[in-house]
N, CA and C of each residue as an Amber inpcrd file, in Angstrom:
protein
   393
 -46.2080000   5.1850000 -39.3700000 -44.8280000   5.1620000 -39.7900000
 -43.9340000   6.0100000 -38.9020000 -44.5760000   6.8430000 -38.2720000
 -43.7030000   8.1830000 -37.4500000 -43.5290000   7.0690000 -36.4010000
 -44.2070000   6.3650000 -35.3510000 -44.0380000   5.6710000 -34.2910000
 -42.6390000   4.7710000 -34.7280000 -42.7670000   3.9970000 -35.8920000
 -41.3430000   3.1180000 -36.1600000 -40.5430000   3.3490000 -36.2860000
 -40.0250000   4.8210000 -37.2750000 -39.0810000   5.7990000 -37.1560000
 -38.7870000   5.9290000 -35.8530000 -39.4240000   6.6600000 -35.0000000
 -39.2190000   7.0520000 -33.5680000 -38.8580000   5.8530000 -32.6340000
 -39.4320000   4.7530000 -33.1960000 -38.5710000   3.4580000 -32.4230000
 -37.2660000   3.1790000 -32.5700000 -37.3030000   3.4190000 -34.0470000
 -35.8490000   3.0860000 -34.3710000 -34.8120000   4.0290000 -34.3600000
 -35.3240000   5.3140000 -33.7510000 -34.4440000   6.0320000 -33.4360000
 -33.7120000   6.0190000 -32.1090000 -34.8420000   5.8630000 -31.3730000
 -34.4470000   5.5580000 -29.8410000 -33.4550000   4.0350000 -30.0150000
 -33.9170000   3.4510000 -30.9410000 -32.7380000   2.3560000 -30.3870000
 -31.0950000   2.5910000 -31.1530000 -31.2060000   3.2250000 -31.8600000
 -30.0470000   3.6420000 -32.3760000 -29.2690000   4.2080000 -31.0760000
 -30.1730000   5.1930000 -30.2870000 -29.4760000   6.5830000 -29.5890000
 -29.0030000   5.1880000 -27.9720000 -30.1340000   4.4070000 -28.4170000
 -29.6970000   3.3700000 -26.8980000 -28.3680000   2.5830000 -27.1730000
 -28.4680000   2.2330000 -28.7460000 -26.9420000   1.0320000 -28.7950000
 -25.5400000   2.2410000 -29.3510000 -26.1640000   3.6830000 -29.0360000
 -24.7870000   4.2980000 -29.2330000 -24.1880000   4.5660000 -27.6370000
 -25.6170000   4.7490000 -26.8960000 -25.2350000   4.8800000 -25.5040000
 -24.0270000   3.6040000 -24.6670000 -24.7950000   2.4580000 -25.3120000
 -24.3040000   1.3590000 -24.9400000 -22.8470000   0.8350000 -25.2600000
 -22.5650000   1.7280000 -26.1750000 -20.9800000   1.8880000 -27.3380000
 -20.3940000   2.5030000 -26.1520000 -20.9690000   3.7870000 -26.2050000
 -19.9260000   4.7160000 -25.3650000 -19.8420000   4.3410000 -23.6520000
 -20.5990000   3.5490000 -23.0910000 -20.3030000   2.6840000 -22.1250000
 -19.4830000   2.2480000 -22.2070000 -19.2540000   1.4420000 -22.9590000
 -18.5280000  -0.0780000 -22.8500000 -16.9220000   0.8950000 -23.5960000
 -17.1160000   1.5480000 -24.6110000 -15.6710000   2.2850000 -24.6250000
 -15.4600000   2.9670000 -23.3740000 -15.6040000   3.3410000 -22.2890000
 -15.6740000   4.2640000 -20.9410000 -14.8520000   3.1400000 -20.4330000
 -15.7360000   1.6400000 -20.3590000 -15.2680000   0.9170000 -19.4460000
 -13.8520000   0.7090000 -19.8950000 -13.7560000   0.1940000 -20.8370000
 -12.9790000  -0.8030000 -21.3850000 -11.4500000   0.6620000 -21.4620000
 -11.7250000   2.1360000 -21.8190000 -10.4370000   2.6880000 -21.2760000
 -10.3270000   3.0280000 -20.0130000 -11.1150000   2.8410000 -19.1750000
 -10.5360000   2.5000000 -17.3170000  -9.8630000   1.6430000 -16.7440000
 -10.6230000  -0.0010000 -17.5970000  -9.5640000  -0.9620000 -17.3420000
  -8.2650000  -0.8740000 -18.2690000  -8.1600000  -0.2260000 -19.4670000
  -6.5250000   0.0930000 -19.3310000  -5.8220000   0.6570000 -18.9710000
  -6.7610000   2.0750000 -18.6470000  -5.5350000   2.8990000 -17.4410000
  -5.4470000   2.2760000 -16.1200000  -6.0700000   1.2370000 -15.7680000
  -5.8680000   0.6820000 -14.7500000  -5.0220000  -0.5500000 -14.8880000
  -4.5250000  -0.9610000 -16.1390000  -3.7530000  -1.9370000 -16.0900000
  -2.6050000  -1.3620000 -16.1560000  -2.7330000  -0.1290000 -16.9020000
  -1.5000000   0.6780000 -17.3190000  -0.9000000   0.9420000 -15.7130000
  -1.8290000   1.6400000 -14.7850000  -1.0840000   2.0700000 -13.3000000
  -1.1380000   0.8860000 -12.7690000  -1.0570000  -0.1180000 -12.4910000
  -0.6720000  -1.5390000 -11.9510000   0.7560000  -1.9670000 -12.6610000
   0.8410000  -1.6560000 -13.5630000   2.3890000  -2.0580000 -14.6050000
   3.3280000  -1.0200000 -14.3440000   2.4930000   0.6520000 -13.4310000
   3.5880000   1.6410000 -13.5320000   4.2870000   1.4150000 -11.7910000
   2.9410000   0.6510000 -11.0360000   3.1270000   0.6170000 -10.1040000
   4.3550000  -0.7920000  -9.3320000   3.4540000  -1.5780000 -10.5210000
   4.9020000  -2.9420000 -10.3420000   6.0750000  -2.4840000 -10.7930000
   6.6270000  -1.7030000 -11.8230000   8.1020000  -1.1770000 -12.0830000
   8.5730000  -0.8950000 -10.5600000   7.7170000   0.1640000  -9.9450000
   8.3270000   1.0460000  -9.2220000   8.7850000   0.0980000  -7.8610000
   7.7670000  -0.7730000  -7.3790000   8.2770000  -1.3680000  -6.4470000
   9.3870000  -2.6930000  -6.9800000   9.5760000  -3.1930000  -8.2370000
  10.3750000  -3.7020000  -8.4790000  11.7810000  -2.7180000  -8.4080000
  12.0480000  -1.3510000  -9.2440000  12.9810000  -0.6390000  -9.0680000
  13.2310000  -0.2550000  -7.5580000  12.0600000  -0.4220000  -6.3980000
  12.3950000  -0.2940000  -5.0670000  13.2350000  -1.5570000  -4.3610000
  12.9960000  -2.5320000  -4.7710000  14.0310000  -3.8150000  -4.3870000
  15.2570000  -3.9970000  -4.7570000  15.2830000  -3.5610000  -6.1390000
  16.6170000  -3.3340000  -6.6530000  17.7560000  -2.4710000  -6.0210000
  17.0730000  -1.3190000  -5.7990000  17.5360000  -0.0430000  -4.9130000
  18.5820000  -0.6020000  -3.5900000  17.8140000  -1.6930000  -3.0190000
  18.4030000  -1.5070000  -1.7460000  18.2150000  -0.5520000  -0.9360000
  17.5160000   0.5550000  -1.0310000  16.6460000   1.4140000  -0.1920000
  15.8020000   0.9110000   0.6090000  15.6130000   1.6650000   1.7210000
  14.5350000   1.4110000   2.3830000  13.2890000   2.0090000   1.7790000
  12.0430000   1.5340000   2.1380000  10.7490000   2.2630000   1.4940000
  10.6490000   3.7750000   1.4830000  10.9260000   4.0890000   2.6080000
  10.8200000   5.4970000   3.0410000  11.5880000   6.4090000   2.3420000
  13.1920000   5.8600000   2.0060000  14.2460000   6.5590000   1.6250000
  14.1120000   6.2050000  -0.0790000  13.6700000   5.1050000  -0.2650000
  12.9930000   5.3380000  -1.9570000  12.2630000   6.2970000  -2.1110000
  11.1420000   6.5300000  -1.5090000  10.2020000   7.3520000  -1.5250000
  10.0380000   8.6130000  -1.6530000  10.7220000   8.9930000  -0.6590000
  11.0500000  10.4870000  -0.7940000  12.1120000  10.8790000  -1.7170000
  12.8530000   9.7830000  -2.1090000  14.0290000  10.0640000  -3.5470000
  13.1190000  10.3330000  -4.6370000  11.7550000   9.7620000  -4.3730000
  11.4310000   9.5550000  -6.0650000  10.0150000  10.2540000  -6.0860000
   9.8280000  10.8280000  -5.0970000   8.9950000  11.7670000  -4.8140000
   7.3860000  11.1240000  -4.2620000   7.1350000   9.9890000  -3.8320000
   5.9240000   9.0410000  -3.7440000   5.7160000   9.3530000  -2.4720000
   4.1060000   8.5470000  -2.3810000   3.4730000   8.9250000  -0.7200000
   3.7490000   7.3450000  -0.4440000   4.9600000   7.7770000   0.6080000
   5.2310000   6.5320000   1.5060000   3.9660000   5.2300000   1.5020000
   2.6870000   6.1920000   2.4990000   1.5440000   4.6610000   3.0120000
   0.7970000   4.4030000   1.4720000   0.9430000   5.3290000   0.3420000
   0.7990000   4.2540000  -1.2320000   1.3280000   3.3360000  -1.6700000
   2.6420000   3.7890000  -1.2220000   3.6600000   2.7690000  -2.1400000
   3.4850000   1.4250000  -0.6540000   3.3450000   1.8620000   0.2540000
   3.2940000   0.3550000   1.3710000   2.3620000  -0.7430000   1.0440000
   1.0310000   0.3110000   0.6200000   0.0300000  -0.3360000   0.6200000
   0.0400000  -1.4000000  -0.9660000   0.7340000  -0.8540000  -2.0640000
   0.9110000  -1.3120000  -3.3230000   1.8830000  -2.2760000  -3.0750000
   2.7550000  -2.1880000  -2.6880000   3.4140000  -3.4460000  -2.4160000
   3.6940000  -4.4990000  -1.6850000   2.4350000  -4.2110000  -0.5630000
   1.5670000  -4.9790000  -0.0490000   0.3990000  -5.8290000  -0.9910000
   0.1720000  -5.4100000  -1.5410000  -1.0140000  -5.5220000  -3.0270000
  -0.2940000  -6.8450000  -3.9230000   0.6820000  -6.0780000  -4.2890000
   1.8590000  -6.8950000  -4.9850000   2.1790000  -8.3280000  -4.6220000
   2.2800000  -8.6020000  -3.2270000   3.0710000  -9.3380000  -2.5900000
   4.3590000  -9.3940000  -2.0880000   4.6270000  -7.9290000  -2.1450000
   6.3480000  -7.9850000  -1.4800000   6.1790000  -7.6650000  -0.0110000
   7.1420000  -7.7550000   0.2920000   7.1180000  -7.9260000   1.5410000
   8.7620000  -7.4500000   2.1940000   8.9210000  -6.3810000   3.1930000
  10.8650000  -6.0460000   3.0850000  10.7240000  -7.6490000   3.9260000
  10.1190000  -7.9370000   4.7460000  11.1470000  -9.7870000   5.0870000
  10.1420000 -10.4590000   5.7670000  10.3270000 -11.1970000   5.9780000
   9.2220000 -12.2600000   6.5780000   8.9480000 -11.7620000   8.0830000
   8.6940000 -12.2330000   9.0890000   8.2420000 -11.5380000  10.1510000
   7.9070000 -13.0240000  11.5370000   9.0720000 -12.4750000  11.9740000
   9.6150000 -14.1210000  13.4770000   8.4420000 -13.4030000  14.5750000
   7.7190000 -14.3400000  15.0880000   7.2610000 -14.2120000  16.6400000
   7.8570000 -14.5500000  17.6890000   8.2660000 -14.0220000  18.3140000
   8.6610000 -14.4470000  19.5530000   7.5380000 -15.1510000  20.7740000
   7.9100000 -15.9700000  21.3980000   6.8670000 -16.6930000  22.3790000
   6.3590000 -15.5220000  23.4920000   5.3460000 -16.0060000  23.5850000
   4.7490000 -15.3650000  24.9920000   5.2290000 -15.5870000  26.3140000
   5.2820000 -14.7630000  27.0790000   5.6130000 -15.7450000  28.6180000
   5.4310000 -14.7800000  29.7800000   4.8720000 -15.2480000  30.7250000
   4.1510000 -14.8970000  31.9940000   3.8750000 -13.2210000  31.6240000
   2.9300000 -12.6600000  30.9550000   1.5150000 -11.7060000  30.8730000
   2.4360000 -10.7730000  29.7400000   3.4970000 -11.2730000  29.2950000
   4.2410000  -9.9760000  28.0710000   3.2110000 -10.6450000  26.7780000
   3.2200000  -9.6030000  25.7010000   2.6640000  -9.4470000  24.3710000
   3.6370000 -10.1940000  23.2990000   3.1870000 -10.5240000  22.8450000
   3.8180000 -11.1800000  21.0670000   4.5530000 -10.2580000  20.6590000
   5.6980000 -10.1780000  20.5490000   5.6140000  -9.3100000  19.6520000
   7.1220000  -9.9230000  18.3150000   6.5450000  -8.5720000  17.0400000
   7.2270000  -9.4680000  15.8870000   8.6300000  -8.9430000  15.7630000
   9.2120000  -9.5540000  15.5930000  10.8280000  -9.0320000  15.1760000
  11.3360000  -9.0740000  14.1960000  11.9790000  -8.0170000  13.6160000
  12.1900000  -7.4660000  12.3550000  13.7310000  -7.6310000  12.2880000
  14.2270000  -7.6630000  10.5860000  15.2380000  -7.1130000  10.6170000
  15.9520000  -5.8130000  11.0550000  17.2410000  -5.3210000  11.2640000
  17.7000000  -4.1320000  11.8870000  17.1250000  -3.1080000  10.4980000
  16.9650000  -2.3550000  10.6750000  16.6580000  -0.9990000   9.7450000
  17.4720000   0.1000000   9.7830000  17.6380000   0.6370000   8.0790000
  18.3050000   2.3740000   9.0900000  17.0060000   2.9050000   9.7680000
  16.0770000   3.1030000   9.7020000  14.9210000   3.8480000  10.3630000
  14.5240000   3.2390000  11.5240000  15.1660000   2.2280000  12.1910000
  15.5570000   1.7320000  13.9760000  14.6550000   0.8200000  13.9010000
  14.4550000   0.6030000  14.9780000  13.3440000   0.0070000  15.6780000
  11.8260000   0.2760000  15.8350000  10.6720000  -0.7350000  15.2190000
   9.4630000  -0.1150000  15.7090000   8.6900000  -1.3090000  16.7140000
   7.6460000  -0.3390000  18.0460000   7.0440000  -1.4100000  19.0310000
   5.9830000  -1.4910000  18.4630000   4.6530000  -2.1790000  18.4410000
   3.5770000  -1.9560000  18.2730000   2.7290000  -2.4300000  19.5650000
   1.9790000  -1.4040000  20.5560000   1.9450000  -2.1800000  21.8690000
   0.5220000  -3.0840000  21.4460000  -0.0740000  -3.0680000  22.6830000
  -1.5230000  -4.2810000  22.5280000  -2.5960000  -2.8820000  21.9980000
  -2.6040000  -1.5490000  22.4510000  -3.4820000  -0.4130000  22.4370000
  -3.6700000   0.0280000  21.3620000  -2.9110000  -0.1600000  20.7780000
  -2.5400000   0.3360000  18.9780000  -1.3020000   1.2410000  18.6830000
  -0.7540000   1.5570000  19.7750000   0.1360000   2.2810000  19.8490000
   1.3690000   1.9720000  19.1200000   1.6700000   2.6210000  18.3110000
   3.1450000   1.9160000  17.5410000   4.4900000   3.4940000  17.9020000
   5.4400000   2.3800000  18.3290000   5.9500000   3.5820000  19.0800000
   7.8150000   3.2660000  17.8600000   7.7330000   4.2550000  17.1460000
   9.0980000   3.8000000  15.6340000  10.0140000   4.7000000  16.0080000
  11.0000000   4.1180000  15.2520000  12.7500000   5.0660000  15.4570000
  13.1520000   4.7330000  16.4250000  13.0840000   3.6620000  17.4350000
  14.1540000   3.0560000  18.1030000  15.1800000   2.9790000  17.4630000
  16.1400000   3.3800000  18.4960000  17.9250000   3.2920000  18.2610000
  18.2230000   2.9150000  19.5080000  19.4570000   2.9550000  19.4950000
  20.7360000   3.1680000  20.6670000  20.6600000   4.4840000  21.5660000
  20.1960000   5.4230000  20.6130000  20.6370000   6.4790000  21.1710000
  18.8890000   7.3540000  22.1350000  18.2180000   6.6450000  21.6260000
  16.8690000   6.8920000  22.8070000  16.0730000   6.0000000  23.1960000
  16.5830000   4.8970000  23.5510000  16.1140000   4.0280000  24.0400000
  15.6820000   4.3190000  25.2560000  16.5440000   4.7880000  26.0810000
  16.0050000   5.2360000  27.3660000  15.0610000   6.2040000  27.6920000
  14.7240000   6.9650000  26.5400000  13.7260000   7.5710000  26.3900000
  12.2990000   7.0470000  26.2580000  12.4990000   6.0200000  25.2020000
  11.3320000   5.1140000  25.0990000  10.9770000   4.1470000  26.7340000
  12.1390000   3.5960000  26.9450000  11.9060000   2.8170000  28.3870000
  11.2120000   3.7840000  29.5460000  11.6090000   4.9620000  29.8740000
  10.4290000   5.7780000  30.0450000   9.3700000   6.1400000  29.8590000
   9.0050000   6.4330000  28.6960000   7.6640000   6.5900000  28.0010000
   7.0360000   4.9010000  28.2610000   7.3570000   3.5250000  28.2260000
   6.6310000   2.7440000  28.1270000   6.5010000   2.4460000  29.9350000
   7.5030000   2.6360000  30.7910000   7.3030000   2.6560000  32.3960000
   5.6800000   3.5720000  32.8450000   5.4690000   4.8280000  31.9850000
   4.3700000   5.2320000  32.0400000   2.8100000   5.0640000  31.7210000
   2.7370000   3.9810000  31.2250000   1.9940000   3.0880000  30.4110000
   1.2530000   2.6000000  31.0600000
């Protein structure tokens, strides 16, 4: 009789284990639905804004490459993205709308060279003559 007791104890202690699993799981996937719903507000309130990502960001206190990457996740996108043709040994490259945060290159090396303006361009045309 001690062995059946002791069976049926262990299975008690196994289908409470198995409780508190499945409650573990089941409140991860709601705090995880919960931060997917806190995270869609925010990039919805970022479109609304008319801000740029960056200048949302630091208004509202967020890590810029999170919020890129989440609303990348999302499916937003700040605009669609034109190629320009290739021609005799130059690179693809994509063209963006104007930004307040300027201009960015991305060369073939990995090099992404951002904050083009007006006002250092010639700086950059240097830096890429060295290349």
């Amino acid at each position: 009789m001690k062995s059946v007791a002791s069976l049926l104890d262990n299975i008690v202690i196994t289908n409470t284990i198995i409780l508190l699993i499945n409650t573990i799981i089941l409140l991860n996937l709601d705090v995880h639905v919960k931060y997917n719903a806190l995270l869609q507000q925010q990039v919805n309130t970022w479109k609304e804004s008319g801000l740029s990502g960056a200048k949302f960001c630091e208004t509202n206190n967020l890590s810029y490459h999170r919020f890129v990457y989440w609303r990348q996740k999302l499916g937003f996108s700040t605009a669609p993205k034109k190629t320009v043709p290739t021609a005799g040994g130059f690179t693809r490259i994509a063209v963006q709308p104007e930004r307040d945060d300027g201009l960015s290159l991305s060369l073939p090396s990995g090099l992404v060279v951002r904050g083009i303006n007006a006002t250092n361009i010639s700086v950059v045309r240097q830096l890429l003559d060295h290349c």
